[in-house]
C-alpha positions as CSV (number, residue, x, y, z in Angstrom):
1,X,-21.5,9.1,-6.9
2,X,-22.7,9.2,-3.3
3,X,-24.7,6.4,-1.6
4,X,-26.5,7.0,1.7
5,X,-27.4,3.3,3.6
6,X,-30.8,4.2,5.6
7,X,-31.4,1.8,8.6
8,X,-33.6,2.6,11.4
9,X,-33.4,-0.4,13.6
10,X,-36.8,-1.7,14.7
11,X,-37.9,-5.0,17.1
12,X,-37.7,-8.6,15.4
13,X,-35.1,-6.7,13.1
14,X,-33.0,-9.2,11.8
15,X,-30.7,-6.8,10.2
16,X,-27.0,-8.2,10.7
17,X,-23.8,-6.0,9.7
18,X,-20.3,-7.8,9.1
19,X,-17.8,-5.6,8.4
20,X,-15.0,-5.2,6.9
21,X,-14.3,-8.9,5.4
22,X,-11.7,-9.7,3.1
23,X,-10.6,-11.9,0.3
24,X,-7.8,-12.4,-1.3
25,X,-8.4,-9.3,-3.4
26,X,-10.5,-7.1,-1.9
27,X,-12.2,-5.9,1.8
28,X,-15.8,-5.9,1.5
29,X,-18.6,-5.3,4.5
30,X,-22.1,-7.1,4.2
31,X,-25.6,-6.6,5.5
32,X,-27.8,-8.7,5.7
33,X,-32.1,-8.9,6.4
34,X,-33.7,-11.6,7.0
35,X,-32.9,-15.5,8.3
36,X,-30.8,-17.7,6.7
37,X,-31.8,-21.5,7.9
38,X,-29.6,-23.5,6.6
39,X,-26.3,-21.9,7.8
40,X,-24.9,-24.8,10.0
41,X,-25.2,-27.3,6.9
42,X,-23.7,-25.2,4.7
43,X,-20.6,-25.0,6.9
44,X,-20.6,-28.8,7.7
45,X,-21.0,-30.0,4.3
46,X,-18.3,-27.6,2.6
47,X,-15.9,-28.0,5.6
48,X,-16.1,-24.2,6.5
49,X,-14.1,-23.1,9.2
50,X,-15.0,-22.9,12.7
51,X,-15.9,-19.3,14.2
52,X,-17.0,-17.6,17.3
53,X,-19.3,-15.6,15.5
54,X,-22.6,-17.7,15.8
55,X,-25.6,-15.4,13.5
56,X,-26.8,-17.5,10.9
57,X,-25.7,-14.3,8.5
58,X,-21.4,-14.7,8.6
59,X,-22.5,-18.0,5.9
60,X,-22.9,-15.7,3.9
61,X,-19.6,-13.9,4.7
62,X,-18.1,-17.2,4.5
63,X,-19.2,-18.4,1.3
64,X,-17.9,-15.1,-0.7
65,X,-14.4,-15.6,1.3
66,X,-14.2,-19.4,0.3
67,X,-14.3,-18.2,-3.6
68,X,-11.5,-15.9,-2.8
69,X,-13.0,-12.8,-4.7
70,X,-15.8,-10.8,-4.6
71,X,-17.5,-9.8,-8.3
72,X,-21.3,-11.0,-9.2
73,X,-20.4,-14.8,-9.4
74,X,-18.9,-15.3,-5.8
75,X,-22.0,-13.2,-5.2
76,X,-24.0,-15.5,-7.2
77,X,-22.3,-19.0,-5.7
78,X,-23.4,-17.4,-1.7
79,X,-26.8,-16.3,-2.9
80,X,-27.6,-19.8,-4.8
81,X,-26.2,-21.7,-1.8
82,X,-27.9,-19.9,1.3
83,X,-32.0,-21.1,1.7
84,X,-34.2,-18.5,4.1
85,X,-35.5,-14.9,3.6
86,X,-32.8,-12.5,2.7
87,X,-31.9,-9.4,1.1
88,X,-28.2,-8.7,1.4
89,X,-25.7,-5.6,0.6
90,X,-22.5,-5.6,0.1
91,X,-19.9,-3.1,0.0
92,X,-16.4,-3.5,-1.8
93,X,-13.4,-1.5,-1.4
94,X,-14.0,0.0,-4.8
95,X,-17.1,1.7,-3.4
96,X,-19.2,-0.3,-5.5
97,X,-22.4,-1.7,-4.0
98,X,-24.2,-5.3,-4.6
99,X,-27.8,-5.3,-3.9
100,X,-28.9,-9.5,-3.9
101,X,-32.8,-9.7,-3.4
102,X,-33.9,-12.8,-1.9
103,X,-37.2,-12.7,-0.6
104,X,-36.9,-10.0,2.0
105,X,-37.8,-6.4,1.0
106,X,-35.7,-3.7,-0.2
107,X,-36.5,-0.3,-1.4
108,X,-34.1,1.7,-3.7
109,X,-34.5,5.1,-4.6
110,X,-32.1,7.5,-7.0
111,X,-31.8,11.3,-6.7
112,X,-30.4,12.2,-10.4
113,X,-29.5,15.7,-9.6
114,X,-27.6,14.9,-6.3
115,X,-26.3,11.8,-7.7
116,X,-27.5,10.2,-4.9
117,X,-29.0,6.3,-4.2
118,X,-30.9,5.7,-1.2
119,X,-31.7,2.2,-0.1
120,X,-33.9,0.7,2.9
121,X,-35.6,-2.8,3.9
122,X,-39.5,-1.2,3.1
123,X,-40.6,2.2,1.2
124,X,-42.2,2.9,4.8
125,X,-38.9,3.3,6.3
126,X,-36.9,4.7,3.6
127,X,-39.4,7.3,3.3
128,X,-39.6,7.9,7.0
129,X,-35.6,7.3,7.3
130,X,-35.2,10.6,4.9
131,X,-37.6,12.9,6.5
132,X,-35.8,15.9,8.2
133,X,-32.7,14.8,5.6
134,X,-31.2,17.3,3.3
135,X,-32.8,15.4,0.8
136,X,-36.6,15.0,2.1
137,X,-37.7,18.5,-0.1
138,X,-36.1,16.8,-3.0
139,X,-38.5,13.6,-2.6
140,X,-40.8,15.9,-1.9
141,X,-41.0,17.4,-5.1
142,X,-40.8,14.1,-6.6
143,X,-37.6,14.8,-8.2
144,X,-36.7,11.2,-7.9
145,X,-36.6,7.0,-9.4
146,X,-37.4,4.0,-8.0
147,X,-35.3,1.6,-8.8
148,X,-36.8,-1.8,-9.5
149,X,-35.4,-5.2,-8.1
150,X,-36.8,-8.5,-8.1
151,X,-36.1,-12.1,-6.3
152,X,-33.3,-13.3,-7.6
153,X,-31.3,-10.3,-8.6
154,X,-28.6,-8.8,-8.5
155,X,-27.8,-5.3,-9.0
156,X,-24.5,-3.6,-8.7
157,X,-24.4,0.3,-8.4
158,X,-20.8,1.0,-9.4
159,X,-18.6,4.0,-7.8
160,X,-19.4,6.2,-10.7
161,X,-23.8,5.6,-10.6
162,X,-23.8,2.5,-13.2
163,X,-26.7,0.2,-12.7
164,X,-25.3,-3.5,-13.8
165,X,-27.9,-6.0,-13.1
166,X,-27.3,-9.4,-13.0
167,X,-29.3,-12.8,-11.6
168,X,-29.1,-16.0,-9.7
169,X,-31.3,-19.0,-8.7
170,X,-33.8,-18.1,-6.0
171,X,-35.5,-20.7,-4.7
172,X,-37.6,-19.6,-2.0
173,X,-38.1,-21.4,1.2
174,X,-42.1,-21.7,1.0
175,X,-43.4,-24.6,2.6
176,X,-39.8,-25.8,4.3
177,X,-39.6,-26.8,8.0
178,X,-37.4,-24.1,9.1
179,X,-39.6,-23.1,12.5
């Protein structure tokens, strides 16, 4: 199974990649879009340590490493844990990928006959991110799935094209005082 990671950079992106990270048992890289605002509580109140790295995004780094593991329920205790806008990825050693919707967007597509997934922030820019791409005459033809996530999910592609979905608490952060 092959997964291709579109991401066209645009202004006010807040599109953070940290990789690779590690836990006890496994190296993992995440991606993350979207702003976390309650990063520097989270690291106060659960005595994380100190870094240089100063993005409101490595929390989320953070919390996976503090569970010393990475599977759908470290996954779970970050997403539960972290308040803001976010949709992250996250990439293990295994080549499996975790796809956590928050509130932010995210667009997944699957090729069947290239076993292929595709995934952007917006449908605009996964669509625009493919054109010229070996496989723009495929989604031309239409030869092609959405794949459908929702706020508070979790969906794991495993290394051999699996969907697993899984869940978590998403409170959204609708009417906070985060400005």
């Amino acid at each position: 199974m092959r997964l291709l990671c579109i991401y066209l950079p645009c202004k006010n992106s807040a599109y953070t990649v940290y990789a690779p990270c590690k836990t006890k048992n496994a190296r993992f890289a995440l991606a993350h879009n979207g702003v976390l605002i309650n990063d520097t509580d989270l690291r106060k109140n659960l005595n994380l340590p100190k870094t240089r790295i100063e993005t409101d995004s490595f929390i989320a780094v953070q919390l996976i490493e503090n569970k010393k593991i990475l599977n759908s329920d470290s996954i779970k205790y970050m997403a539960e844990r972290v308040e803001g806008s976010f949709s992250f990825s996250i990439m293990d050693d295994k080549n499996n990928i975790y796809l956590v919707k928050g509130d932010s967007p995210l667009s997944i597509l699957h090729f069947p006959k290239l076993k292929l997934y595709v995934y952007a922030s917006t449908d605009e820019i996964l669509y625009k991110g493919l054109i010229g791409s070996p496989v723009f005459p495929i989604l031309k033809k239409g030869e092609y799935k959405e794949i459908p996530i929702n706020e508070g999910n979790i969906l794991k592609i495993r290394n051999d094209g699996k969907l697993v979905y899984d869940t978590f608490d998403y409170i959204g952060y609708c009417g906070k005082d985060w400005w």
